[in-house]
Jmol script that loads the backbone (N, CA, C; Angstrom):
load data "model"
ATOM      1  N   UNK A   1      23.115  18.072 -50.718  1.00  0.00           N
ATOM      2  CA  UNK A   1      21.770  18.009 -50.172  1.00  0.00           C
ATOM      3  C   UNK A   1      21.670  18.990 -48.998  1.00  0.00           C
ATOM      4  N   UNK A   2      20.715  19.926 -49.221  1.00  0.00           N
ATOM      5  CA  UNK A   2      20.510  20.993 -48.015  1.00  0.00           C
ATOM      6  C   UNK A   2      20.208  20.497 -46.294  1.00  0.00           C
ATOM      7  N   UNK A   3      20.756  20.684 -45.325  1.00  0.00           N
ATOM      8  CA  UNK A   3      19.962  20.680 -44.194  1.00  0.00           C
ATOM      9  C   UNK A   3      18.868  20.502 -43.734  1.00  0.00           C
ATOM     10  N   UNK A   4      18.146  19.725 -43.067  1.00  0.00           N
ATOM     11  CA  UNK A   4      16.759  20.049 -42.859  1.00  0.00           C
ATOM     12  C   UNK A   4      16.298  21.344 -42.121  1.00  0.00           C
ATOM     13  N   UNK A   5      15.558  22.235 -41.883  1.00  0.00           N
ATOM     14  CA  UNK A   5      15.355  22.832 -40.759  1.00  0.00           C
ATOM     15  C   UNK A   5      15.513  22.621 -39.655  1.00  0.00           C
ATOM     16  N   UNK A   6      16.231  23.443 -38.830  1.00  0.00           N
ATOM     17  CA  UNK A   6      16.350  23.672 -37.138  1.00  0.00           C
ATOM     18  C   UNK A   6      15.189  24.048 -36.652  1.00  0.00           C
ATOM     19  N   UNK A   7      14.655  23.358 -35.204  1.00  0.00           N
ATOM     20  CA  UNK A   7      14.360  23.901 -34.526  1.00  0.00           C
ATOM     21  C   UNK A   7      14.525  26.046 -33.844  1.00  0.00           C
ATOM     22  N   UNK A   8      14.148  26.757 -33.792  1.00  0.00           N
ATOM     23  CA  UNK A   8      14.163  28.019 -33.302  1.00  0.00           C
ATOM     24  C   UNK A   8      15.549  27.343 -32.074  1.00  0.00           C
ATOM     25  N   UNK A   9      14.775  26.981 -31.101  1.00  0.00           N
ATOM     26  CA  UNK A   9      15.122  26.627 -29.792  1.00  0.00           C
ATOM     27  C   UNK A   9      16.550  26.210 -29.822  1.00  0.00           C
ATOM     28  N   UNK A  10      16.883  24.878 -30.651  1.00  0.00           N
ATOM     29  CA  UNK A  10      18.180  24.598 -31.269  1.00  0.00           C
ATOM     30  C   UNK A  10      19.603  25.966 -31.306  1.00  0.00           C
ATOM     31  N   UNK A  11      18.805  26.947 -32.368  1.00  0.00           N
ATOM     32  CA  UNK A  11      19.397  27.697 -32.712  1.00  0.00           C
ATOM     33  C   UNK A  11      19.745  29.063 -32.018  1.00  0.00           C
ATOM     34  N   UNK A  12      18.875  29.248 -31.164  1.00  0.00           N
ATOM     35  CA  UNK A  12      19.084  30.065 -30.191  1.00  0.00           C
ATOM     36  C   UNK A  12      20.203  29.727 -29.130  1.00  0.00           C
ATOM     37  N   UNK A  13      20.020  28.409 -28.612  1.00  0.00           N
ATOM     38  CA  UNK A  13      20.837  28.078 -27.821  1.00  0.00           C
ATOM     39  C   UNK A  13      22.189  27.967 -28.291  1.00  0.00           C
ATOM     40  N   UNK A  14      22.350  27.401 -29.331  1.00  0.00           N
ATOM     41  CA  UNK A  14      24.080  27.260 -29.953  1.00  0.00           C
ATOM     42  C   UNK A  14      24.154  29.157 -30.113  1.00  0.00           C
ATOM     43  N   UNK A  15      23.634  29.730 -30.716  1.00  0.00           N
ATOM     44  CA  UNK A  15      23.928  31.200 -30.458  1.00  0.00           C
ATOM     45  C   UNK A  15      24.505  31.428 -28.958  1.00  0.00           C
ATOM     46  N   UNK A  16      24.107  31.579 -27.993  1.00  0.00           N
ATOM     47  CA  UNK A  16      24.432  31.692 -27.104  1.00  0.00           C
ATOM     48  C   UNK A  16      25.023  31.334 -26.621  1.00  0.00           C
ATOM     49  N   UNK A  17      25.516  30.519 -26.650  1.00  0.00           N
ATOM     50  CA  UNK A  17      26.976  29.340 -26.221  1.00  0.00           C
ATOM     51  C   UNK A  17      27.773  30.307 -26.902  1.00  0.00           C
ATOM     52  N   UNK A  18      27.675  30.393 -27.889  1.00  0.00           N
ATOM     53  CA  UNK A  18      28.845  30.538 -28.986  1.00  0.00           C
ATOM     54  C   UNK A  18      29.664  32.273 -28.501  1.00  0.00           C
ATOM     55  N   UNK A  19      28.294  33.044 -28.000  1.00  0.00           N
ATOM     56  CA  UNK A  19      28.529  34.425 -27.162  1.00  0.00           C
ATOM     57  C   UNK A  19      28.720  34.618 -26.155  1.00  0.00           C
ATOM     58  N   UNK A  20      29.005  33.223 -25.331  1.00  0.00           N
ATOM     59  CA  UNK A  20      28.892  33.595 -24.353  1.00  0.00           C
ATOM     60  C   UNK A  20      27.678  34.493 -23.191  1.00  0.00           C
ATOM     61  N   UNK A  21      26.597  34.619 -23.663  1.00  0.00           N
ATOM     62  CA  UNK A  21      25.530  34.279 -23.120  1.00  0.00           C
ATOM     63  C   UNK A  21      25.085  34.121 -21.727  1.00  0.00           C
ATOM     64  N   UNK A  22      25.315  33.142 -21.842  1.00  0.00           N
ATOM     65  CA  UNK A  22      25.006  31.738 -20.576  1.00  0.00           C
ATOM     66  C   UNK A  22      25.866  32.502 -19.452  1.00  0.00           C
ATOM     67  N   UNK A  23      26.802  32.767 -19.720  1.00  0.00           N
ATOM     68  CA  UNK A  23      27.779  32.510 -19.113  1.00  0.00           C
ATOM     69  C   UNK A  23      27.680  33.948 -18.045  1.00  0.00           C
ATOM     70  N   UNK A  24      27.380  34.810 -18.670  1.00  0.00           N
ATOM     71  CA  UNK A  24      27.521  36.455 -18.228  1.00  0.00           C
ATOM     72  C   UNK A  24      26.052  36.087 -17.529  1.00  0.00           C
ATOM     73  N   UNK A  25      24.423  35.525 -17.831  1.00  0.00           N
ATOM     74  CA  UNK A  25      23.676  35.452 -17.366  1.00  0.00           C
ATOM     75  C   UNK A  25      23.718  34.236 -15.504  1.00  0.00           C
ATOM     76  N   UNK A  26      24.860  33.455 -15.927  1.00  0.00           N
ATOM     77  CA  UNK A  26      24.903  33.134 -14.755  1.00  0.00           C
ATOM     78  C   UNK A  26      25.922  33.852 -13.778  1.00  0.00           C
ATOM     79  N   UNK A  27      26.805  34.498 -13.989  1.00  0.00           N
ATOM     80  CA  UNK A  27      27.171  35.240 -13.510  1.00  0.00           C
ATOM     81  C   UNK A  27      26.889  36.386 -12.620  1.00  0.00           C
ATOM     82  N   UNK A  28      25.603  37.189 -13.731  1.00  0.00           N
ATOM     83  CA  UNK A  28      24.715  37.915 -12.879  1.00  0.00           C
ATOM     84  C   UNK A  28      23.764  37.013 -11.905  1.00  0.00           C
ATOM     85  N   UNK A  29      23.329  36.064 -11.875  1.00  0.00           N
ATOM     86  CA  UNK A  29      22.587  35.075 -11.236  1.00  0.00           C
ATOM     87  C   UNK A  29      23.098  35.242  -9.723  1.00  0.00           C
ATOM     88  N   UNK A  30      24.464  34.562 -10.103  1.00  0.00           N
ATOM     89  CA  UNK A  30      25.339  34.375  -8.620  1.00  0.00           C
ATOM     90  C   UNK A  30      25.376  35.159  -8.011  1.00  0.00           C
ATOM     91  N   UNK A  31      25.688  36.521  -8.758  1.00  0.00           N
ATOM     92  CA  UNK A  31      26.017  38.040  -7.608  1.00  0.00           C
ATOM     93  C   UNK A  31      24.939  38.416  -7.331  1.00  0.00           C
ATOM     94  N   UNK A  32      23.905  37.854  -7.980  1.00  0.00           N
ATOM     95  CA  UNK A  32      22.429  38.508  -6.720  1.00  0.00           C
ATOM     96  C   UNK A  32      22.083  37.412  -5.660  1.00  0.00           C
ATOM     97  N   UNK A  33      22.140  35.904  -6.711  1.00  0.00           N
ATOM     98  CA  UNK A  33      22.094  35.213  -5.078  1.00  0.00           C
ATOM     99  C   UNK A  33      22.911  35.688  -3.815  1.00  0.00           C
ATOM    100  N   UNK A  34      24.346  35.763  -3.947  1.00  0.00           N
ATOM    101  CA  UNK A  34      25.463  36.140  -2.977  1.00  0.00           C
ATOM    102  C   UNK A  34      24.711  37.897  -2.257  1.00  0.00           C
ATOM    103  N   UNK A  35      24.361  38.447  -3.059  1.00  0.00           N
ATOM    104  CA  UNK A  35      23.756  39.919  -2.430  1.00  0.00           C
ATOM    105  C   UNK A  35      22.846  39.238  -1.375  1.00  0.00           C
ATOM    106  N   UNK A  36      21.983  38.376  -1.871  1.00  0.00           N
ATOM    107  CA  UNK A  36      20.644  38.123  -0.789  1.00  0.00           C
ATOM    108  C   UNK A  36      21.685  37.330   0.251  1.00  0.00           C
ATOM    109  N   UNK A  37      22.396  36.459   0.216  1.00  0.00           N
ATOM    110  CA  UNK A  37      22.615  35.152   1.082  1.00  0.00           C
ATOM    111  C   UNK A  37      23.823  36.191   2.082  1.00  0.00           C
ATOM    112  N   UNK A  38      24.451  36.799   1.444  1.00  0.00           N
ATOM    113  CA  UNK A  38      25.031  37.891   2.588  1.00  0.00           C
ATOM    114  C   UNK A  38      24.733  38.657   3.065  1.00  0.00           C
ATOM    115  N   UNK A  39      23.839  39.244   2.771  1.00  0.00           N
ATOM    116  CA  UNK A  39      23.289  40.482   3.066  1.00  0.00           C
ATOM    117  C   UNK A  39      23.436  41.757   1.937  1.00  0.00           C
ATOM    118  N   UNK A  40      23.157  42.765   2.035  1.00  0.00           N
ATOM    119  CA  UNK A  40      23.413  43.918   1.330  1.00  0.00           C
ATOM    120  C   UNK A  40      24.511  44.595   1.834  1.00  0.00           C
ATOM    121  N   UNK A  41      24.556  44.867   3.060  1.00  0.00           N
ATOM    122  CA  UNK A  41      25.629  45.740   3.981  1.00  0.00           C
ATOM    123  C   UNK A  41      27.099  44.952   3.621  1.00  0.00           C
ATOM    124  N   UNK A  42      27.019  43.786   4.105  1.00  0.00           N
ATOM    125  CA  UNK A  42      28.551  42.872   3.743  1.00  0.00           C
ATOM    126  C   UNK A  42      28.465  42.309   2.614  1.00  0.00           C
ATOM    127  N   UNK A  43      27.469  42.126   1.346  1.00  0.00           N
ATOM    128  CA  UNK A  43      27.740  42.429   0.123  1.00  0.00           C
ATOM    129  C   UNK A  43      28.832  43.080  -0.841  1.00  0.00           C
ATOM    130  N   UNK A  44      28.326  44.617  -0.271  1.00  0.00           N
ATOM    131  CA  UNK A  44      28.808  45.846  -0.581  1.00  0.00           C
ATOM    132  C   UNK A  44      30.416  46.042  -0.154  1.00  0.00           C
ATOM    133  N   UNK A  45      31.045  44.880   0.441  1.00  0.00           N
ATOM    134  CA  UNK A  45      32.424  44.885   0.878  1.00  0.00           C
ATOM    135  C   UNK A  45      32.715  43.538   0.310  1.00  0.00           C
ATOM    136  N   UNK A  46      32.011  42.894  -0.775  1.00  0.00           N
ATOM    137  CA  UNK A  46      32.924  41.500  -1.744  1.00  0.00           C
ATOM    138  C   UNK A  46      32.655  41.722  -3.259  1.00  0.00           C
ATOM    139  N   UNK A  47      33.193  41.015  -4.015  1.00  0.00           N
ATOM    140  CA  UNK A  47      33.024  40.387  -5.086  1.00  0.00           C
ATOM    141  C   UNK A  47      32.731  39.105  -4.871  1.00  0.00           C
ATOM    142  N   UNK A  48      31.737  38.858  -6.063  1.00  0.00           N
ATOM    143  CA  UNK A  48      31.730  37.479  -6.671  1.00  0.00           C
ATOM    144  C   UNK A  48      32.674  37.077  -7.788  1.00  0.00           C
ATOM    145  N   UNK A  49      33.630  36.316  -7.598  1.00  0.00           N
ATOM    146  CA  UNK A  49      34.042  35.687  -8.964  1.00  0.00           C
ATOM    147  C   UNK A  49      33.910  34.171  -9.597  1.00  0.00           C
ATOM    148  N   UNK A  50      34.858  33.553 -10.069  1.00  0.00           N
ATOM    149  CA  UNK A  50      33.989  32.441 -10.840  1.00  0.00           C
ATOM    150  C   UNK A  50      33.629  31.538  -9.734  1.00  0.00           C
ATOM    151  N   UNK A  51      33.055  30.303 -10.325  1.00  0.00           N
ATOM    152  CA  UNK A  51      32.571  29.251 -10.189  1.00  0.00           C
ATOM    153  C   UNK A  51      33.165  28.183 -10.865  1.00  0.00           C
ATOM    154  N   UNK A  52      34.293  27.115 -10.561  1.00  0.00           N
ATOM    155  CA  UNK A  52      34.893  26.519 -10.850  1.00  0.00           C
ATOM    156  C   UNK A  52      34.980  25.358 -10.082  1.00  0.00           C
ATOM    157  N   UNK A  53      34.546  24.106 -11.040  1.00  0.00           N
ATOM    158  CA  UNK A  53      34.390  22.646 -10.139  1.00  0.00           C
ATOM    159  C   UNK A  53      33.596  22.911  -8.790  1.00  0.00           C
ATOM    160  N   UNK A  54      32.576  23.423  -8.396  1.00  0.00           N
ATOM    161  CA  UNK A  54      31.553  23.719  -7.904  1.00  0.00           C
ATOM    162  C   UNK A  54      31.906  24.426  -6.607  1.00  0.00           C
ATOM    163  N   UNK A  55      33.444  25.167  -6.256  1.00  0.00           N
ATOM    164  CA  UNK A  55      33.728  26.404  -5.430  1.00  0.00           C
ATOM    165  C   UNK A  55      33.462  27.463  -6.409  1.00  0.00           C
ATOM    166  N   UNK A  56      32.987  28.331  -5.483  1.00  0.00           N
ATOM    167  CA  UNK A  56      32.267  29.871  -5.980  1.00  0.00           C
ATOM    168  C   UNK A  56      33.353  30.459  -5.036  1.00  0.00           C
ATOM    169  N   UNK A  57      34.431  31.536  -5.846  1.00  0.00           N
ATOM    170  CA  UNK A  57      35.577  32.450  -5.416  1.00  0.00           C
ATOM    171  C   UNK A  57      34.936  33.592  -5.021  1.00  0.00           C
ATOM    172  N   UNK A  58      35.047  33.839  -3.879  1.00  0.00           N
ATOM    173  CA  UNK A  58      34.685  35.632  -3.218  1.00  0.00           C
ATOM    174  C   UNK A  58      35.421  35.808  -2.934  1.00  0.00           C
ATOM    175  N   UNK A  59      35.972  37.517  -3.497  1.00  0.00           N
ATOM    176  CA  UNK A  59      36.868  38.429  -3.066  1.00  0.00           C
ATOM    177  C   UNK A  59      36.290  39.330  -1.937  1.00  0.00           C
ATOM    178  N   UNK A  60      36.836  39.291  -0.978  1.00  0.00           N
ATOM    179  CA  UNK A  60      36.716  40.115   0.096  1.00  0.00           C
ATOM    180  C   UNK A  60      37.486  41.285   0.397  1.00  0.00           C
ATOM    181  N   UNK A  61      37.371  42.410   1.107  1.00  0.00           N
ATOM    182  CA  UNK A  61      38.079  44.010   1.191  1.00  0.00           C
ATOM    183  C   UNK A  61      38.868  43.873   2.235  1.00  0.00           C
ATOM    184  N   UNK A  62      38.715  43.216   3.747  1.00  0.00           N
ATOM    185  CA  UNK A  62      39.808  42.732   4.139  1.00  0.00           C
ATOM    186  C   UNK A  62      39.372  41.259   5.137  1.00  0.00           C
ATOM    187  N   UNK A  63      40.465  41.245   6.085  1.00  0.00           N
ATOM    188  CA  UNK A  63      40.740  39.690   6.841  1.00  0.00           C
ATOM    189  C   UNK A  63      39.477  39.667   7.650  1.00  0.00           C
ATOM    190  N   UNK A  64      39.882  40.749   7.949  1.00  0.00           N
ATOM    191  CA  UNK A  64      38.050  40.528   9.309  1.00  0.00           C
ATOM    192  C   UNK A  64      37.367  39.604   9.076  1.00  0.00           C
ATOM    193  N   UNK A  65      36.926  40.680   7.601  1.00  0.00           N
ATOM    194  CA  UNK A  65      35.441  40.098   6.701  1.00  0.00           C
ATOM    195  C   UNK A  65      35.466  38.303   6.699  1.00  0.00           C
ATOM    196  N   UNK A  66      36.659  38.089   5.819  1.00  0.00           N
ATOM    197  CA  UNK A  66      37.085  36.959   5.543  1.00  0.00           C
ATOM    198  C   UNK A  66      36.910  36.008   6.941  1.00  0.00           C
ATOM    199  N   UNK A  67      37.323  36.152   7.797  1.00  0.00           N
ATOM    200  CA  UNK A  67      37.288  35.567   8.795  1.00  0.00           C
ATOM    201  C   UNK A  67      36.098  35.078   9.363  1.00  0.00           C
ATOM    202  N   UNK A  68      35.143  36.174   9.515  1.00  0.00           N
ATOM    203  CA  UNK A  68      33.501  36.807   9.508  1.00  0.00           C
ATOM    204  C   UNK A  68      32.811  35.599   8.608  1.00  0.00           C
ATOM    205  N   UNK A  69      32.927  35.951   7.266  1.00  0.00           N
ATOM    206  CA  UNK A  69      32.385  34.855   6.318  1.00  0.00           C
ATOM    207  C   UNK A  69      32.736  33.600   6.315  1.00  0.00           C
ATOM    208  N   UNK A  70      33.836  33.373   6.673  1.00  0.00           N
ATOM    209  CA  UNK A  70      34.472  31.436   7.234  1.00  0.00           C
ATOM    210  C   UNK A  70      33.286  31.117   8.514  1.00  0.00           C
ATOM    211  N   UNK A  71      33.178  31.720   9.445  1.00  0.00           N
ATOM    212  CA  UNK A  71      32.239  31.428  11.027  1.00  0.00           C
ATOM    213  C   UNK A  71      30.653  30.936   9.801  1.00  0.00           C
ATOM    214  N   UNK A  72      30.292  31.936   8.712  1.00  0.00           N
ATOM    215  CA  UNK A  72      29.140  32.097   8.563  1.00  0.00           C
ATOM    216  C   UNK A  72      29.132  31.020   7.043  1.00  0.00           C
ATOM    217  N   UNK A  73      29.707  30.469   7.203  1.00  0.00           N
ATOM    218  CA  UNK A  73      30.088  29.638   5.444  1.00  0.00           C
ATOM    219  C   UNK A  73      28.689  28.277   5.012  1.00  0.00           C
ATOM    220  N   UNK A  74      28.904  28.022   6.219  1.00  0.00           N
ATOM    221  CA  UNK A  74      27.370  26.980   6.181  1.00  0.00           C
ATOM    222  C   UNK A  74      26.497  27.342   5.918  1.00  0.00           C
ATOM    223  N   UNK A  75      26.183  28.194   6.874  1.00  0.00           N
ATOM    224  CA  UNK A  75      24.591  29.198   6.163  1.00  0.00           C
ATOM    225  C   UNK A  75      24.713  29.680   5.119  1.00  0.00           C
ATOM    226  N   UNK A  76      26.131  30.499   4.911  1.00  0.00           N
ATOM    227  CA  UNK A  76      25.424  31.218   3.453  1.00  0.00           C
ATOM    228  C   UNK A  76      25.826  30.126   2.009  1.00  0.00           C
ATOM    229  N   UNK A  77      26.331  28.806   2.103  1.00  0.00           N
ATOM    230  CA  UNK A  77      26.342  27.616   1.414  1.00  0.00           C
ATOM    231  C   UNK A  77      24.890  27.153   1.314  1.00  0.00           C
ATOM    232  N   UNK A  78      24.323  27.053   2.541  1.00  0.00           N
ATOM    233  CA  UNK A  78      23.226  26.542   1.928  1.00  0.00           C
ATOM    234  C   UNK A  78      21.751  27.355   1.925  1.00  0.00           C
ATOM    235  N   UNK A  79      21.960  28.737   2.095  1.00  0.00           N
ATOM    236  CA  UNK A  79      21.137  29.588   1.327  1.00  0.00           C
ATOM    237  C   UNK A  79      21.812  30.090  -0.083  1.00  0.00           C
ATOM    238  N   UNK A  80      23.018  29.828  -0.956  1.00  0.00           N
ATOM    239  CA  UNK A  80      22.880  29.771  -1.841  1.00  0.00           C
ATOM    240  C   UNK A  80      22.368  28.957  -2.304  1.00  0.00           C
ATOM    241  N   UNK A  81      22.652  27.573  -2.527  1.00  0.00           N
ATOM    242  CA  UNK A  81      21.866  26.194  -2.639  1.00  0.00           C
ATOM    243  C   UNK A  81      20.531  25.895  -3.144  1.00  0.00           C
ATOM    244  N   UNK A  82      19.580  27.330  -2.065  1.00  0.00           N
ATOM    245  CA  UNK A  82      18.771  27.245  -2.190  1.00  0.00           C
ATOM    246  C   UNK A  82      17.907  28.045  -3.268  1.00  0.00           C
ATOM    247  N   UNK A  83      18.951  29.410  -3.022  1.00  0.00           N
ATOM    248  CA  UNK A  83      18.490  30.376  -4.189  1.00  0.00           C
ATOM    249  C   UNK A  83      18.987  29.999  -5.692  1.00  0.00           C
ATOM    250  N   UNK A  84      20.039  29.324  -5.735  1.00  0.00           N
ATOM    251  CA  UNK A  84      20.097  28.686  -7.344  1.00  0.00           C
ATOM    252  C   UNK A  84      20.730  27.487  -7.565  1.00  0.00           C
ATOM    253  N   UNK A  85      19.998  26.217  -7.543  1.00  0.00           N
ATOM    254  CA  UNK A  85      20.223  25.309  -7.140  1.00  0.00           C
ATOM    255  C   UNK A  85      20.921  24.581  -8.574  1.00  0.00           C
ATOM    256  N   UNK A  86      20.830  25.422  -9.469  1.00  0.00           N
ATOM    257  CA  UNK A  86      21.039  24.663 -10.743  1.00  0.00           C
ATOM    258  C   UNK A  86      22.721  25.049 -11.069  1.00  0.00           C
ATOM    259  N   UNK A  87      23.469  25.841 -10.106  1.00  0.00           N
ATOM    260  CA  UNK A  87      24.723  26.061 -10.036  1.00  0.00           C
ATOM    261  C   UNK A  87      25.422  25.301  -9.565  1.00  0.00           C
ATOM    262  N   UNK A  88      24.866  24.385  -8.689  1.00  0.00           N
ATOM    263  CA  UNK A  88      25.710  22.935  -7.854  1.00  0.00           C
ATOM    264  C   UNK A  88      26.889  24.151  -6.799  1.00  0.00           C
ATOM    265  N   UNK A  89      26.716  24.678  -6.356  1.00  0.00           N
ATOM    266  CA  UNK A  89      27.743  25.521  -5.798  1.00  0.00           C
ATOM    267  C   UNK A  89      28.589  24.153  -4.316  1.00  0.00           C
ATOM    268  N   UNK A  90      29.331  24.150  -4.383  1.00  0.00           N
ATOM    269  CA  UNK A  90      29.858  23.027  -3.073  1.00  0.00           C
ATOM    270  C   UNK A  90      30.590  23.774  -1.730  1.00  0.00           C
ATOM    271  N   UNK A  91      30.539  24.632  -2.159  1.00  0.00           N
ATOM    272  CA  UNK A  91      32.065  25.191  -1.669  1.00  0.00           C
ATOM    273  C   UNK A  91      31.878  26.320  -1.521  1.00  0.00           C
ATOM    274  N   UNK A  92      33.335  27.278  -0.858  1.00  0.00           N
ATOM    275  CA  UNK A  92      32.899  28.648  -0.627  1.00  0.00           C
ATOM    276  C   UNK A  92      34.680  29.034  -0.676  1.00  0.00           C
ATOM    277  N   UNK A  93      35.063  29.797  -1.401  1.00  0.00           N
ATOM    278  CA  UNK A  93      36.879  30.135  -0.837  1.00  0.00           C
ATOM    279  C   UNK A  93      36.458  31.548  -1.473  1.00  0.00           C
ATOM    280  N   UNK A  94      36.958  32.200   0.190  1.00  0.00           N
ATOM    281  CA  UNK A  94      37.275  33.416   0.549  1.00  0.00           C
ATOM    282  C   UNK A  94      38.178  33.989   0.522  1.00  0.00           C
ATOM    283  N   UNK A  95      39.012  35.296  -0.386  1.00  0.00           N
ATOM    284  CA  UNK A  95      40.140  35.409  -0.143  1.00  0.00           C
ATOM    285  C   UNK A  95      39.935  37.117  -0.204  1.00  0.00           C
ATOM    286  N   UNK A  96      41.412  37.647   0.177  1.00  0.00           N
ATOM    287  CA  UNK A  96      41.282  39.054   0.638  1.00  0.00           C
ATOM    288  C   UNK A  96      41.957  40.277  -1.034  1.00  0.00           C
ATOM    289  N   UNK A  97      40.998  40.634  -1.178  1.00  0.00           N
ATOM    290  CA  UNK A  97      41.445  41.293  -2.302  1.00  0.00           C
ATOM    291  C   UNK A  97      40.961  42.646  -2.497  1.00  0.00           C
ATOM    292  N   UNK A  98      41.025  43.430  -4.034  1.00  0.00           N
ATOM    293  CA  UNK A  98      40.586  44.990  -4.151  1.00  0.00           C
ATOM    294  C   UNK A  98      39.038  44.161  -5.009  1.00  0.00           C
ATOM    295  N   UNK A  99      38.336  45.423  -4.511  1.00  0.00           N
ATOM    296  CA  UNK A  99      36.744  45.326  -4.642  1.00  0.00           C
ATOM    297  C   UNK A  99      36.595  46.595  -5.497  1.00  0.00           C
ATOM    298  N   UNK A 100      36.382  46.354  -6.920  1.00  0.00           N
ATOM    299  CA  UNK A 100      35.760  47.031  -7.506  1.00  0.00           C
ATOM    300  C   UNK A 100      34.438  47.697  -7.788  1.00  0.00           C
TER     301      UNK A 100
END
end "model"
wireframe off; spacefill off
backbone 0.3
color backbone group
């Protein structure tokens, strides 16, 4: 006995899961929230990387920075928060790395 018809909506979405999708779109999400909530200038000296159990990993270029962004972690926690709230972001770990 055949399937009934899917929904469009259904089927789009399991597509995208399945490509990974979602995943690259929230990704880009984060690194523009993180552009606005840091600035552009000290932007331009991190990475964003994942988002795991609701810490968001930034790579930083060196200790300064790192240090810099620990003083400023509240604010820019909860101006991410604000710019994409559907990420649950909790957290913030800063560490010192190469910036591609």
């Amino acid at each position: 006995m055949p399937k009934p018809p899917q929904p469009i909506g259904e089927i789009l979405s399991e597509l995208m899961a399945r490509r990974g999708f979602a995943r690259q779109r929230t990704a880009s999400a984060l690194e523009e929230a993180w552009r606005e909530a840091a600035g552009e200038m000290a932007a331009g000296y991190t990475r964003v990387g994942n988002l795991r159990r609701g810490k968001l990993e930034v790579t930083v270029a060196n200790s300064a920075l790192v240090q810099e962004f620990s003083f400023q972690k509240k604010a820019l926690l909860e101006s991410l928060k604000s710019l994409i709230p559907e990420a649950t972001i909790q957290d913030l770990r800063f560490r010192v790395g190469p910036i591609d």
